[in-house]
C-alpha positions in Angstrom: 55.2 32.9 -6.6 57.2 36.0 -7.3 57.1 39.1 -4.9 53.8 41.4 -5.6 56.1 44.5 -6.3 58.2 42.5 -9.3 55.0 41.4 -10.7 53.2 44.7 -11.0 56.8 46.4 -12.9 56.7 46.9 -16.6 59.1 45.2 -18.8 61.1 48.3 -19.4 61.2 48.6 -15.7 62.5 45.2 -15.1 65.1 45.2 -17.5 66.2 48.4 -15.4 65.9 46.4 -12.1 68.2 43.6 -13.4 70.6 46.3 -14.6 70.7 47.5 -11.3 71.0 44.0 -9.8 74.0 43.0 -12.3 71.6 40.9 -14.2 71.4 40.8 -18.0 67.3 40.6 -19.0 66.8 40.3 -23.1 64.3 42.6 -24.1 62.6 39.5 -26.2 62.7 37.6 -22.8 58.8 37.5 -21.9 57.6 39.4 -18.6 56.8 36.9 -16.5 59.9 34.7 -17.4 62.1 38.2 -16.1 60.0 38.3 -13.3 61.1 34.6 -12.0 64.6 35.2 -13.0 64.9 38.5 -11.2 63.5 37.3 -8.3 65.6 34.5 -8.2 68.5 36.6 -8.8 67.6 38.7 -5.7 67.2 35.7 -3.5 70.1 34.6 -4.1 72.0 38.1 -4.0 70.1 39.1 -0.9 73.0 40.1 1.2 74.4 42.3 -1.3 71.5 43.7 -2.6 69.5 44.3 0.5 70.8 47.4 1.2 70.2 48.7 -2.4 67.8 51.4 -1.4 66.5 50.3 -5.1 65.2 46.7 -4.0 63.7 48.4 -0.4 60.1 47.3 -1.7 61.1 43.6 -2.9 63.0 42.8 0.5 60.7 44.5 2.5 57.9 42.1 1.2 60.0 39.5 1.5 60.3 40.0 5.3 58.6 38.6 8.1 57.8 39.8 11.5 
C-alpha cells in the first residue's frame, strides 16, 4: 500500500513528482498505477532522493521511530 501523501496528489502533481524524481509518468498512465510506480521508484532511489527537500513528506512517512 502506497505512502498516504502519494495517494492524496493529483495526477498533474505526480507527473511533477516523477519529473522531479527522474521518472518519466505518461499522462494516459492511470493515477493509481503512477502512484505504485512512483513509490516504487522512491524506494528504490531512497538514498538519493531522501534529501530532496521535495520528497520530505513521503520519506518522512516512510520512517519509523
Amino acid at each position: 500500500m502506497p505512502p498516504s501523501w502519494l495517494a492524496k496528489q493529483k495526477k498533474a502533481e505526480l507527473i511533477e513528482l516523477g519529473s522531479e524524481a527522474g521518472l518519466r509518468l505518461d499522462d494516459g498512465m492511470r493515477r493509481d498505477e503512477m502512484v505504485e510506480q512512483l513509490d516504487k521508484h522512491l524506494q528504490t532511489n531512497s538514498t538519493r532522493l531522501g534529501g530532496n527537500q521535495t520528497f520530505d513528506s513521503y520519506y518522512g512517512t516512510r520512517r519509523t521511530p
